[in-house]
C-alpha positions in Angstrom: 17.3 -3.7 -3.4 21.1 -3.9 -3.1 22.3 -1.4 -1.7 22.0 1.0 1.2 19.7 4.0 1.2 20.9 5.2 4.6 25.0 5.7 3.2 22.9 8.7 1.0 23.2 12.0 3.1 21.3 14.2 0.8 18.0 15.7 2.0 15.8 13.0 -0.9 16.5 10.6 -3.4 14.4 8.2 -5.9 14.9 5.1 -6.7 13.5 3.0 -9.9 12.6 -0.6 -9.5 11.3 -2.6 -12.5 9.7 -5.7 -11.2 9.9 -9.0 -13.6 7.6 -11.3 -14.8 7.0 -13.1 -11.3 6.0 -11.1 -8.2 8.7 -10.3 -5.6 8.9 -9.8 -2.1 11.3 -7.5 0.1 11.3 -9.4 3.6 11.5 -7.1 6.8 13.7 -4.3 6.9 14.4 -0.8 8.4 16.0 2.4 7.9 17.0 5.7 9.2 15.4 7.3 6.3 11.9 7.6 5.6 10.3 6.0 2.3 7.7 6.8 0.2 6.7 3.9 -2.7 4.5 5.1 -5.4 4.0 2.6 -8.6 3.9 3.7 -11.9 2.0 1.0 -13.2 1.3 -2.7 -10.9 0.5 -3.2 -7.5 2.1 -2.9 -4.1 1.2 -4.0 -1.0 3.2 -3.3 1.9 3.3 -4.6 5.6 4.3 -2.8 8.7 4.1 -4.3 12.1 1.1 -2.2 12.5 -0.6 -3.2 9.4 -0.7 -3.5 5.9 -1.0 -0.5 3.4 -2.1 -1.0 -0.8 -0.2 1.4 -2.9 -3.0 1.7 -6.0 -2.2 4.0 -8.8 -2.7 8.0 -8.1 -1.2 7.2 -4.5 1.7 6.1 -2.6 2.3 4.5 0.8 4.5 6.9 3.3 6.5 5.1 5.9 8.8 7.6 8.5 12.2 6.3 9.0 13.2 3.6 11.8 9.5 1.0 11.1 9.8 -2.3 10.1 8.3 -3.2 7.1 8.1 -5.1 3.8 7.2 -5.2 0.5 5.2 -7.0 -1.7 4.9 -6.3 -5.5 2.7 -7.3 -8.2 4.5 -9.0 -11.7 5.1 -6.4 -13.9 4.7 -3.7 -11.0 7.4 -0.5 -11.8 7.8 1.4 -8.6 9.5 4.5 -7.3 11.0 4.2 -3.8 11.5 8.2 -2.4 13.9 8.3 0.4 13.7 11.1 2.4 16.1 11.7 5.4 14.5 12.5 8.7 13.4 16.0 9.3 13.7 16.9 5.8 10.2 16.9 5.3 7.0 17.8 6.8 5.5 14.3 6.8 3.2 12.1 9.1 4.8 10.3 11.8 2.7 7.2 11.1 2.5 4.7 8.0 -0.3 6.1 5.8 -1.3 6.2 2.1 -1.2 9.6 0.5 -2.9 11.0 -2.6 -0.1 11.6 -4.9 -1.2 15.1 -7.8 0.0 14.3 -11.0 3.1 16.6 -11.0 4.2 15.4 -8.1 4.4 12.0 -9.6 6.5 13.4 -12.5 8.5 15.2 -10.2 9.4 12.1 -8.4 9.7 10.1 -11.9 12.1 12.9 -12.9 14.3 12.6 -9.7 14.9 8.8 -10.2 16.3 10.1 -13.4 19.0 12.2 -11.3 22.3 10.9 -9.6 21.7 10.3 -5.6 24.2 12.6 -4.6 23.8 16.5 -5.3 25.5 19.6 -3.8 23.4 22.0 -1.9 23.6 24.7 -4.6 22.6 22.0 -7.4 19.1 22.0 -9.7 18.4 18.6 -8.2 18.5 20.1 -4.3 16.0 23.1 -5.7 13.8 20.2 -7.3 14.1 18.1 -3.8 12.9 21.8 -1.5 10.1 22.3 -3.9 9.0 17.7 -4.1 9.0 17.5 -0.2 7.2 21.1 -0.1 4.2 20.3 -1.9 4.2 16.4 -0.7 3.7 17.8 2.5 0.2 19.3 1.6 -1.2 15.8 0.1 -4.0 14.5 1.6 -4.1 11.0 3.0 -6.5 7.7 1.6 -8.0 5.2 3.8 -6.3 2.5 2.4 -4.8 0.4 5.8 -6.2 -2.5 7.2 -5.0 -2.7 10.8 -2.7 -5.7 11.5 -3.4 -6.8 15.3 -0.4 -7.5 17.4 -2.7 -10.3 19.2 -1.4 -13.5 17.5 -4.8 -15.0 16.9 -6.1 -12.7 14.8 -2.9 -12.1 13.1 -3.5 -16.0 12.2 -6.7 -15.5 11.0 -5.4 -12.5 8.6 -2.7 -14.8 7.5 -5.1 -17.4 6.4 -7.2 -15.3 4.8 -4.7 -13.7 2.6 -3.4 -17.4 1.6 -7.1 -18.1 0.8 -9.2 -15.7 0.0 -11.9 -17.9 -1.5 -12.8 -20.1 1.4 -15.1 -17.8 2.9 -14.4 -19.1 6.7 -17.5 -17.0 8.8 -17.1 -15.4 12.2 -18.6 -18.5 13.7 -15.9 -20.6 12.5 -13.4 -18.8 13.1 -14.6 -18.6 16.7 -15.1 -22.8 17.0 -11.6 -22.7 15.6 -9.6 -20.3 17.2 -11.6 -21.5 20.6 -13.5 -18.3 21.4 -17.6 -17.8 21.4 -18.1 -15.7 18.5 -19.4 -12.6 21.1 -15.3 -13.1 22.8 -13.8 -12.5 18.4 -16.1 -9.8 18.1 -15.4 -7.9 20.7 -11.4 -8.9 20.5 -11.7 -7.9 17.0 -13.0 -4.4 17.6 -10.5 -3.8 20.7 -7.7 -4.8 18.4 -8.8 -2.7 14.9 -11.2 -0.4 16.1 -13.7 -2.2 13.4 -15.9 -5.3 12.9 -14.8 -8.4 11.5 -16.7 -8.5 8.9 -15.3 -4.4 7.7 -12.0 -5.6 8.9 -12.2 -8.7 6.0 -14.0 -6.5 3.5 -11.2 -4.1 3.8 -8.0 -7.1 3.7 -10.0 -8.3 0.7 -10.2 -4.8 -1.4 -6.3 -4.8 -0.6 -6.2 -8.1 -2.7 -8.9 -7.3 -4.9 -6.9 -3.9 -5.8 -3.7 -6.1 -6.6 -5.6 -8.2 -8.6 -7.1 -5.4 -10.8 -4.3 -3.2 -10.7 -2.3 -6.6 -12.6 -5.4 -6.9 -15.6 -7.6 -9.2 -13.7 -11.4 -8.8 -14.5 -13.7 -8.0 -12.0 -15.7 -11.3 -12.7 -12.7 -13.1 -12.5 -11.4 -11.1 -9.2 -14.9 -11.6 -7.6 -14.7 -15.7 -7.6 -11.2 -15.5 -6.7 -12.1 -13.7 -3.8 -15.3 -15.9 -2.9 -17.6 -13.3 -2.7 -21.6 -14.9 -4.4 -21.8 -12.6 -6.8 -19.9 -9.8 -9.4 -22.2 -7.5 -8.0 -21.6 -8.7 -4.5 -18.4 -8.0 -4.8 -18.9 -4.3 -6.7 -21.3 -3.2 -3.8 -18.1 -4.2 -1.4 -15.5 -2.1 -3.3 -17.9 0.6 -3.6 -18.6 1.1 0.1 -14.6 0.7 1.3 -12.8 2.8 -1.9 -16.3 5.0 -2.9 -16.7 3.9 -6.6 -17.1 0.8 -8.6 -13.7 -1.4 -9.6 -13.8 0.1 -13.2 -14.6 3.9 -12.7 -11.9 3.8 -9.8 -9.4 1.9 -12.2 -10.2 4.5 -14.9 -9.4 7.4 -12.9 -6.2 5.7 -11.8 -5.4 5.2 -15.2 -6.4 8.7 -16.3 -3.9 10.3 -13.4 -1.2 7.9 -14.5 -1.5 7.5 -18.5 0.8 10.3 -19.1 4.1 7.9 -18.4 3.1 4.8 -20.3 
């Protein structure tokens, strides 16, 4: 994006951003004002020094003012970007993926439609009040995979989202990164508060939602991602996101078909 959300002094403002036919990324950057991305269709994932958040249909990724971050979108991918001044809302204070109703998403649909600047008296400030209100009460997703700050493991998370299908195990990762596998398992769970192997399951679900979210099968998704089997695979994305690829994409769907 081109321009400047910060030179905006009104409370919100959305912001529509088609994305082509090849998928783009928004290097590191930071504002005063805080952000929230929601797609409309495609996938987003986005990466904060703290870790990195997927933005699946039905939900959106919050990030308060002043964090680093960066974006990376699916082809085809049509997002909103809601920038929201600080203090203007009553929103976390930490990245963190929030449920998104469906009139809150046509609410924020509606305000990209609307110029950036509005007076205080104006139809656009009232719709802004009522938007931050009732995004305020939405409840959050576990949808974050914790991004060490130790450079190690921020190598191995690297590597594994450049190649997902070389299924690398704990041991050699260990041999390679010149630990006993005991010294990355315990590093691991210091630095994420999870397992390595939940800690991979969850990275790959990010790419696996990316690559469903863009009209990838889940066959096709599965190999990709080197897990043995489809079902493999399915019992994986049941256990992190709580339902199997298709019944969570069809819900998704079902929240989102009425702006197709």
């Amino acid at each position: 994006m081109s321009f400047d959300p910060d030179s905006y002094a009104c409370p919100a403002f959305s912001v529509k951003v088609a994305i082509g036919g090849c998928p783009k990324e928004v290097p590191l950057h930071v504002h005063r004002k805080g952000q929230l991305i929601m797609t409309q269709h495609g996938a987003v994932t986005f990466q904060a020094d703290e870790g990195y958040w997927m933005v699946p249909p039905g939900c959106a990724v919050w990030v308060p003012g002043g964090i680093r971050h960066c974006n990376h979108a699916a082809a085809n991918a049509l997002i909103h970007f809601l920038f929201i001044e600080p203090g203007a809302g009553r929103l976390p204070d930490h990245c963190c993926t929030l449920e998104i109703s469906p009139m809150l998403r046509e609410m924020i649909m509606h305000l990209s439609e609307r110029p950036r600047e509005y007076g205080p008296d104006s139809a656009t400030h009232r719709l802004v009040q009522v938007l931050l209100e009732i995004l305020s009460e939405m409840p959050t997703r576990q949808l974050h995979v914790p991004l060490p700050e130790d450079r190690t493991l921020q190598d191995i998370a690297r590597h594994i989202l450049r190649a997902p299908g070389e299924r690398v195990s704990m041991a050699q990762w260990a041999s390679r990164v010149a630990m006993s596998e005991r010294t990355l398992a315990r590093h691991m769970l210091k630095h994420t508060g999870m397992t390595f192997g939940r800690w991979r399951h969850q990275l790959m679900m990010m790419l696996a939602l990316q690559k469903l979210t863009s009209g990838m099968p889940v066959k096709s998704t599965a190999q990709e991602l080197g897990y043995e089997s489809t079902s493999a695979f399915i019992t994986v994305f049941k256990s992190i996101l709580g339902d199997t690829p298709s019944r969570y994409l069809n819900q998704t769907q079902s929240r989102q078909h009425t702006h197709h």
